[in-house]
The first five atom37 places (N, CA, C, CB, O) and aatype in JSON, in Angstrom:
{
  "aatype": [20, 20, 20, 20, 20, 20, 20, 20, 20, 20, 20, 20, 20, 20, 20, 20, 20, 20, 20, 20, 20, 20, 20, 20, 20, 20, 20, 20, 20, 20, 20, 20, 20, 20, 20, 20, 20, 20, 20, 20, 20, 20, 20, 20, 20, 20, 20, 20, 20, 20, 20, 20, 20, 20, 20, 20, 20, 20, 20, 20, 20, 20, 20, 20, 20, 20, 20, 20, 20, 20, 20, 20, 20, 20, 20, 20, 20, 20, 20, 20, 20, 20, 20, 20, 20, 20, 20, 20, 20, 20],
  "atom_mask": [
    [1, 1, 1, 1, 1],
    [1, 1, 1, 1, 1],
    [1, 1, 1, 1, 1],
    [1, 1, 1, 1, 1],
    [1, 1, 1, 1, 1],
    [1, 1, 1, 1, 1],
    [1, 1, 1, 1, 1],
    [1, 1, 1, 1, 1],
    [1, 1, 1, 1, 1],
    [1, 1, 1, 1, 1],
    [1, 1, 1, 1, 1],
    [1, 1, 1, 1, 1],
    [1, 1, 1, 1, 1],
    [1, 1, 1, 1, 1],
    [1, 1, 1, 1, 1],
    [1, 1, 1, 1, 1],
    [1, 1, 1, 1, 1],
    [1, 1, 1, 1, 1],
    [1, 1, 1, 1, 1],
    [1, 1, 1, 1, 1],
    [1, 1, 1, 1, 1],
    [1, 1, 1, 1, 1],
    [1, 1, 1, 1, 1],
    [1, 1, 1, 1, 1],
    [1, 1, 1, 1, 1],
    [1, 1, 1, 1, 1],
    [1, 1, 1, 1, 1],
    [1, 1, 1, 1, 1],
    [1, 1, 1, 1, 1],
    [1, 1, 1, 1, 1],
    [1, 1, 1, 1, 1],
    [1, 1, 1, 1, 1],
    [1, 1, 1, 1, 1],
    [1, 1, 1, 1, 1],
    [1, 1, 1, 1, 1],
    [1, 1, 1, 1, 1],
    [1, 1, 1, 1, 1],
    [1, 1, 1, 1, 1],
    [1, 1, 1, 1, 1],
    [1, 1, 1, 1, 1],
    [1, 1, 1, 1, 1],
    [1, 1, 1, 1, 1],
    [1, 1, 1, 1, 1],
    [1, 1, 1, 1, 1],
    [1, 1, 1, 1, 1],
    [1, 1, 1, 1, 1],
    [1, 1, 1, 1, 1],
    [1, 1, 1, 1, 1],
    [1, 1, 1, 1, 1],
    [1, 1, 1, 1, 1],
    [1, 1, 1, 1, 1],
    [1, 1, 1, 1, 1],
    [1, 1, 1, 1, 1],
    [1, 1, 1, 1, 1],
    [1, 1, 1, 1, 1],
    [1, 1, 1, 1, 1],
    [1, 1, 1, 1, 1],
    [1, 1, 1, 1, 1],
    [1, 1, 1, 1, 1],
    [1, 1, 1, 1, 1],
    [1, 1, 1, 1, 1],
    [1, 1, 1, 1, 1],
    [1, 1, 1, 1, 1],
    [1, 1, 1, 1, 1],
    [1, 1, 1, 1, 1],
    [1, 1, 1, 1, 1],
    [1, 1, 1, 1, 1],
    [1, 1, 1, 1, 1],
    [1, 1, 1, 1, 1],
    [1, 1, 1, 1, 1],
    [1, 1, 1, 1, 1],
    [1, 1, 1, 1, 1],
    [1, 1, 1, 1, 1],
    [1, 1, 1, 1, 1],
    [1, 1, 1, 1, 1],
    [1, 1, 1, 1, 1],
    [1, 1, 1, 1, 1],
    [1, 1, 1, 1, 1],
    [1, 1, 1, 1, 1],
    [1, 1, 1, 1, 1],
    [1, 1, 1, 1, 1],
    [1, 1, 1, 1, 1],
    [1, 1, 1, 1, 1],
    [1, 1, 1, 1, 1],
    [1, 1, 1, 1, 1],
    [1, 1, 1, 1, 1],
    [1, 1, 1, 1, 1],
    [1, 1, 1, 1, 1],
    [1, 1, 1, 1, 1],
    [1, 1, 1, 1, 1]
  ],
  "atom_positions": [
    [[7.23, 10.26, 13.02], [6.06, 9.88, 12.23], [6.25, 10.33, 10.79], [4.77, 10.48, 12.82], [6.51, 11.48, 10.42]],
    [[6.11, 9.45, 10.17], [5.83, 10.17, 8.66], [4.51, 11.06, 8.02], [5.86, 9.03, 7.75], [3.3, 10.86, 7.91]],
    [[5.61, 12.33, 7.6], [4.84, 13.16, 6.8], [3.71, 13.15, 6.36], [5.23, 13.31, 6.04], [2.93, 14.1, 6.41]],
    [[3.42, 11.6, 5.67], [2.21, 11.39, 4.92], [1.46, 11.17, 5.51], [2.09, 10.66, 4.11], [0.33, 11.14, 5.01]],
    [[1.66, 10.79, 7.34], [0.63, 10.67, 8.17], [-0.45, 11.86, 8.44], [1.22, 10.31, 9.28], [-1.6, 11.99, 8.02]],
    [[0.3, 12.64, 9.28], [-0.07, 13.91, 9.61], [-1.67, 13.42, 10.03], [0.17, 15.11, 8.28], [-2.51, 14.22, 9.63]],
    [[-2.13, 12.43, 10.66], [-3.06, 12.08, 11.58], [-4.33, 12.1, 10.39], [-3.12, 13.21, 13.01], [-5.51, 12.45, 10.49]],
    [[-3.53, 11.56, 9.24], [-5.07, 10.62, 8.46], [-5.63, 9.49, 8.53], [-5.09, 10.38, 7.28], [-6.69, 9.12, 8.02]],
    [[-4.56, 8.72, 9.46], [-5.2, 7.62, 9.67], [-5.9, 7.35, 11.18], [-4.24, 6.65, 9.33], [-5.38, 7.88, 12.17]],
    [[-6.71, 6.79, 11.26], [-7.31, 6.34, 12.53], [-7.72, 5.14, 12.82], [-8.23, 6.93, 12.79], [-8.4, 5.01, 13.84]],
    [[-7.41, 3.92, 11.97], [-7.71, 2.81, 11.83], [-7.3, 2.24, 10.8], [-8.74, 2.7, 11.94], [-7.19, 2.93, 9.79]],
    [[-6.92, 0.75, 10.76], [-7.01, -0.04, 9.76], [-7.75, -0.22, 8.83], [-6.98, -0.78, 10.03], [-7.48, -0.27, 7.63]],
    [[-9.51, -0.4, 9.75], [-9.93, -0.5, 8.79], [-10.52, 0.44, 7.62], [-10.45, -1.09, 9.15], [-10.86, 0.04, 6.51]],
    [[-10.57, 2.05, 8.16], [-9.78, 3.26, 7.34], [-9.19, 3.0, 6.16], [-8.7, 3.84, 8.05], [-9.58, 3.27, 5.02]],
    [[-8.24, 2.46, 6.5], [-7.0, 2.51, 5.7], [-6.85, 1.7, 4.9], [-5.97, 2.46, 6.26], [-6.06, 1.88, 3.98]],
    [[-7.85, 0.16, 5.09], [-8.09, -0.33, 3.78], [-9.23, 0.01, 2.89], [-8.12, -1.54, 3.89], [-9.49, -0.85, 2.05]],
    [[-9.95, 1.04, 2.9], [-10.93, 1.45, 2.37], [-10.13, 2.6, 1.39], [-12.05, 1.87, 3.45], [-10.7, 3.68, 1.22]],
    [[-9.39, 2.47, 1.02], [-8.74, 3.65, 0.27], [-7.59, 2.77, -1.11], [-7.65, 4.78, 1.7], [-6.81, 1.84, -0.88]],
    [[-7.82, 3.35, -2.3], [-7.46, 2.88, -3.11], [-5.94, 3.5, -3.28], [-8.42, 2.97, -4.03], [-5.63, 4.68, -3.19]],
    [[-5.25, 2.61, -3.5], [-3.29, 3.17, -4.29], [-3.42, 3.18, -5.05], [-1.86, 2.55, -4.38], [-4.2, 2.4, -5.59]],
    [[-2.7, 4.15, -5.74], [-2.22, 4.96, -6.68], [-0.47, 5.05, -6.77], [-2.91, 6.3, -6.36], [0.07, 5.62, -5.82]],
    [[0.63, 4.4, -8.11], [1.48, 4.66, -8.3], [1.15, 6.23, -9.05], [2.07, 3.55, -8.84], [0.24, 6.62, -9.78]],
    [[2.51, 6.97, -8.38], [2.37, 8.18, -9.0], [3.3, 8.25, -10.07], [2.5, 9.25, -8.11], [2.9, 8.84, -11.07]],
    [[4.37, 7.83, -10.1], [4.99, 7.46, -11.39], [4.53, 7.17, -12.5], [5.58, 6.66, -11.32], [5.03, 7.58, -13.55]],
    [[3.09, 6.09, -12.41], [2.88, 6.37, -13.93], [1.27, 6.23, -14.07], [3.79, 5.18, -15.01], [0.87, 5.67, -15.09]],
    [[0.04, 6.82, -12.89], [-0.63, 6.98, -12.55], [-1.72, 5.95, -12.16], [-0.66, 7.7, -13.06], [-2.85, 6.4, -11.95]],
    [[-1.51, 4.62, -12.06], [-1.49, 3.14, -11.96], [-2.15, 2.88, -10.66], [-0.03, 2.5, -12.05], [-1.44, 2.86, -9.65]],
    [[-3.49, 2.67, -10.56], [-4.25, 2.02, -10.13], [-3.93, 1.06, -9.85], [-5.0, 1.98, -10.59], [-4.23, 0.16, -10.63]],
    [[-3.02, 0.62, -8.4], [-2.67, -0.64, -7.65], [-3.78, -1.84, -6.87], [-1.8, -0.07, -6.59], [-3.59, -3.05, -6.77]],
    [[-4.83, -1.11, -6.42], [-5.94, -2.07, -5.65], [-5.72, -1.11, -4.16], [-5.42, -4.19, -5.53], [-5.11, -0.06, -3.94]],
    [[-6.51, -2.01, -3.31], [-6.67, -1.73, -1.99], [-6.13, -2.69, -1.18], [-7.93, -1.54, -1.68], [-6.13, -3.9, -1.43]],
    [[-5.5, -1.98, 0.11], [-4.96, -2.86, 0.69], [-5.38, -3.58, 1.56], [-4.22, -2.55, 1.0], [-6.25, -3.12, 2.3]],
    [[-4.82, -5.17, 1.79], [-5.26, -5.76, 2.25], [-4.74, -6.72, 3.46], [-5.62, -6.03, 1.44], [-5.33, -7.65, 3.99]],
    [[-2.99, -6.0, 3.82], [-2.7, -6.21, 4.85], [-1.6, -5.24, 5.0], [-2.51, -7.49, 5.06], [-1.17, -4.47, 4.14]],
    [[-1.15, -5.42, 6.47], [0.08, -4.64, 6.51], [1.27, -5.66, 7.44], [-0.32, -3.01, 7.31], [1.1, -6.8, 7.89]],
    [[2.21, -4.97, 7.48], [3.45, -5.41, 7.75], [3.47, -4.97, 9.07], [4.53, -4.95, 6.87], [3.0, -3.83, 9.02]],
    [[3.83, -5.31, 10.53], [4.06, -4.72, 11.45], [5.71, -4.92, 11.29], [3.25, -5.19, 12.64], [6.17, -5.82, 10.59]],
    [[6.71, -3.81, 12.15], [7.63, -4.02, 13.05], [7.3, -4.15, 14.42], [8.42, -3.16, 12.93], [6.64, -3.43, 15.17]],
    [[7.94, -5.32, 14.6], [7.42, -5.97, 16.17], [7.96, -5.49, 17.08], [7.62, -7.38, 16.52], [7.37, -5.63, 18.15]],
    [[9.36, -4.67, 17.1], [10.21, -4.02, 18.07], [9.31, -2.9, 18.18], [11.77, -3.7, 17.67], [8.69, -2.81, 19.24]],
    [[9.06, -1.81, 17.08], [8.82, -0.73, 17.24], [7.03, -0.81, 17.31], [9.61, 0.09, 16.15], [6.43, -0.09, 18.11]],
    [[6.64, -1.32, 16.8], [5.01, -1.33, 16.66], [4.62, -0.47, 15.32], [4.21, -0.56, 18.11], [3.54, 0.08, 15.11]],
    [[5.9, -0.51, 14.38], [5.4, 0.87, 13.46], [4.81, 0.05, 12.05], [7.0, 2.2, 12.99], [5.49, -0.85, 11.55]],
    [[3.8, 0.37, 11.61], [4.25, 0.05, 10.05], [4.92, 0.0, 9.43], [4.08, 0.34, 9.38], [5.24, 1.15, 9.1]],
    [[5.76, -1.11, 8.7], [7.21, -0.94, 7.93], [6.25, -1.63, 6.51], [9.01, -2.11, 8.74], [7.09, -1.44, 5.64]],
    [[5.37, -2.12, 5.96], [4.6, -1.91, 4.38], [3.71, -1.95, 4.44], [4.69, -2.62, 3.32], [3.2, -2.01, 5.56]],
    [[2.98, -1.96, 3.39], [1.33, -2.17, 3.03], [1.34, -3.31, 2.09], [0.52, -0.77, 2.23], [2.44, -3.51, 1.58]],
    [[0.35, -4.13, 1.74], [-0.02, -5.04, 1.48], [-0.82, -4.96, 0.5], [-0.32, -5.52, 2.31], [-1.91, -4.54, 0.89]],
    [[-0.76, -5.26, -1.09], [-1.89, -5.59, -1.99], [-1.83, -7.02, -2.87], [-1.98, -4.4, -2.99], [-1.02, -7.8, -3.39]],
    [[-3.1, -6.84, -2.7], [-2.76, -8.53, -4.14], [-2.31, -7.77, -5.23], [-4.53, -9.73, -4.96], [-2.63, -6.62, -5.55]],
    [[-1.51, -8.56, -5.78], [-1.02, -8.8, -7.16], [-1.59, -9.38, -8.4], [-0.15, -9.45, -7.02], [-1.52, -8.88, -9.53]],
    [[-2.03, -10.24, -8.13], [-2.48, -11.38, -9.13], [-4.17, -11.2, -9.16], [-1.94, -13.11, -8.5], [-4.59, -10.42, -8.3]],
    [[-5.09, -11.75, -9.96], [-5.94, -11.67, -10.42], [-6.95, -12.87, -10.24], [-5.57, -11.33, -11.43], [-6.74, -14.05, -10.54]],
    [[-7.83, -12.43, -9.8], [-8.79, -13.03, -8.96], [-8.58, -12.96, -7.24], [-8.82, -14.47, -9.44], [-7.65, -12.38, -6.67]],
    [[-10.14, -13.99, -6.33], [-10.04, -13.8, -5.36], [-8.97, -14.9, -4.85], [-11.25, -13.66, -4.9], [-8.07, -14.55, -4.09]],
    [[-9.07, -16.13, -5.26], [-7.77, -16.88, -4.5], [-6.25, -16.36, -4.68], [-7.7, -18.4, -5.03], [-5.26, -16.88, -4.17]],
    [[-6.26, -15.32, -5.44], [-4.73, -15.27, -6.38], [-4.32, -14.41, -4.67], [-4.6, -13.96, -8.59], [-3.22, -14.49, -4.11]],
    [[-5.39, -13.75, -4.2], [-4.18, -12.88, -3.0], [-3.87, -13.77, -1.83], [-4.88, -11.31, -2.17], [-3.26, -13.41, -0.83]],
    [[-4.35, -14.92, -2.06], [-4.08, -15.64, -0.8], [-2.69, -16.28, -0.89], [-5.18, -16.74, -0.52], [-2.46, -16.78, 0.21]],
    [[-1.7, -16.48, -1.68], [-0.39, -16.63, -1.95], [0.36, -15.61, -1.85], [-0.21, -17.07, -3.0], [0.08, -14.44, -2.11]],
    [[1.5, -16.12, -1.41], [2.37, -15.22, -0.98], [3.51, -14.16, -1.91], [2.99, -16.04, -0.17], [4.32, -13.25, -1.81]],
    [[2.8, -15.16, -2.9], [3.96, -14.74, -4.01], [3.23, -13.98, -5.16], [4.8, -16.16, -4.71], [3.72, -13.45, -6.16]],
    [[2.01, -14.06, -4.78], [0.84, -12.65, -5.72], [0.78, -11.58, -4.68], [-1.22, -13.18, -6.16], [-0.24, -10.9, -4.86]],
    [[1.15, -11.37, -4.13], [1.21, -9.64, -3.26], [2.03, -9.07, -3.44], [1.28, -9.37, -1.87], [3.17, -9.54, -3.4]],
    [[1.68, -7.53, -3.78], [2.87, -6.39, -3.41], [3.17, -5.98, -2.42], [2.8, -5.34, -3.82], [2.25, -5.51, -1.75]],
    [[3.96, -5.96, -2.08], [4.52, -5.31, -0.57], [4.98, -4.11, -1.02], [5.8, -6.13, 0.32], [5.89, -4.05, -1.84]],
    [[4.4, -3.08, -0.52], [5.24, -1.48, -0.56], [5.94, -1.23, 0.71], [4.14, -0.06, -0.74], [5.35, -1.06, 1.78]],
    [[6.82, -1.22, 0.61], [7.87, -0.27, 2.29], [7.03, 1.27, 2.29], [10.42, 0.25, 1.84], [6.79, 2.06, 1.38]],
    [[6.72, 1.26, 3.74], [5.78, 2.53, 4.24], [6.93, 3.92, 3.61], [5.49, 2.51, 6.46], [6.47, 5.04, 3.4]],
    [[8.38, 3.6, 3.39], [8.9, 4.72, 3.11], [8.4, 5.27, 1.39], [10.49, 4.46, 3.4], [8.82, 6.28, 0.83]],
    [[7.64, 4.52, 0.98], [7.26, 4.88, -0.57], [5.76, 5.39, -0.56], [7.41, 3.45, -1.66], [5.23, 5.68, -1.63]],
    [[5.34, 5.45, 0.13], [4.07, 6.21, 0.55], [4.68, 7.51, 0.38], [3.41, 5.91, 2.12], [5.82, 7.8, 0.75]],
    [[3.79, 8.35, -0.23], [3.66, 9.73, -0.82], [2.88, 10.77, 0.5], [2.59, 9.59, -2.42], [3.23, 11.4, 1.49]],
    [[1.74, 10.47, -0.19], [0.44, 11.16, 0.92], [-0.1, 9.89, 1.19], [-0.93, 12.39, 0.22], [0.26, 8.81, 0.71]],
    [[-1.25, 10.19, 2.23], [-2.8, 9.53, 2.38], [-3.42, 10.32, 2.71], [-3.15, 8.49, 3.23], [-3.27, 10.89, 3.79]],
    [[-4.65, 10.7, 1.55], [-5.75, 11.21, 1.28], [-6.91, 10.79, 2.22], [-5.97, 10.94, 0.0], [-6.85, 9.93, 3.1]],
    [[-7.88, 11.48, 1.92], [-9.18, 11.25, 2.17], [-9.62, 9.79, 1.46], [-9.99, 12.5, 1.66], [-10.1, 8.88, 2.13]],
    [[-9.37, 9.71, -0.08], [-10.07, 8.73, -0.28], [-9.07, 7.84, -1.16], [-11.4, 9.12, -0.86], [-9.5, 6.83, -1.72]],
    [[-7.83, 8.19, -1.28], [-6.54, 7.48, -1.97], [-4.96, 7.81, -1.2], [-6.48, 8.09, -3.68], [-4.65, 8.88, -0.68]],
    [[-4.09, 6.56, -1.31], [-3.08, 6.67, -0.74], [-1.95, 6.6, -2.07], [-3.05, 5.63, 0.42], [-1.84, 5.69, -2.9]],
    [[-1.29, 7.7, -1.97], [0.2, 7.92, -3.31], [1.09, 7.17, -3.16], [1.12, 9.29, -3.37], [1.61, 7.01, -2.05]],
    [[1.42, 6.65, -4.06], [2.81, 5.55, -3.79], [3.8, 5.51, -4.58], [2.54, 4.16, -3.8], [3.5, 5.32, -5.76]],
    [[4.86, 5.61, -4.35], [5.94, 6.08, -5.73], [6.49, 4.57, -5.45], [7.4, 7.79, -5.56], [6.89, 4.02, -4.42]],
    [[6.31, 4.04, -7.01], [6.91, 2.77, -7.25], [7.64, 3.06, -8.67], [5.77, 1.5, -7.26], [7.23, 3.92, -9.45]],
    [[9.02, 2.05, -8.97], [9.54, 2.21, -9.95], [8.38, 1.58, -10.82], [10.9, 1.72, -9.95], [7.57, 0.84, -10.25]],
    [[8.25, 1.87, -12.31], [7.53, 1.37, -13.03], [8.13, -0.32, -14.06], [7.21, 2.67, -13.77], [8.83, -0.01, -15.02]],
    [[8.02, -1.12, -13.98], [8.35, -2.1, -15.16], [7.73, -1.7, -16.15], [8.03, -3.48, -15.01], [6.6, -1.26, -16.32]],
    [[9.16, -2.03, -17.24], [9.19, -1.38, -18.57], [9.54, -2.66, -19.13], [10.21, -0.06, -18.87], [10.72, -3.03, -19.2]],
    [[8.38, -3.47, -19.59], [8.87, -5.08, -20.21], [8.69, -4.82, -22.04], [7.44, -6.72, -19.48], [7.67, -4.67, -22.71]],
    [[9.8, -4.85, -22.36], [9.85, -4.87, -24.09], [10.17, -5.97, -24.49], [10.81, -3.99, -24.83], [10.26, -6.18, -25.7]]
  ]
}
């Protein structure tokens, strides 16, 4: 089990009630709004946020972030840490 678990979660729907946070550059990602199963194992392998802006924008596949559960930091009480590289567009 991962670390960041340590038995904070108890539900999905838990777990989308909690806002991400990149900790890299302190970045307010959204809440999630799906997850990724592995079907062999039953484990979480990402989390799921829209990307794009507005309500139809998360219904495409290509406005979501996918985080791999290995970039999860903690999960808090009321926020989950996520170390993402940052884009640096000049």
């Amino acid at each position: 089990m991962h670390s960041a678990l340590a038995s904070a979660i108890t539900s999905f729907s838990e777990l989308r009630t909690k806002e991400v946070i990149n900790v890299r550059d302190g970045s307010l990602l959204g809440c999630i709004t799906d997850i990724e199963l592995n079907s062999f194992t039953g484990e979480i392998s990402a989390i799921i946020l829209p990307s794009g802006n507005g309500i139809l924008a998360s219904l495409s596949p290509k406005n979501r972030l996918c985080i791999p559960w290995c970039n999860i930091e903690r999960i808090g009480r009321d926020t989950i840490l996520v170390k993402l590289e940052v884009d640096v567009k000049q």
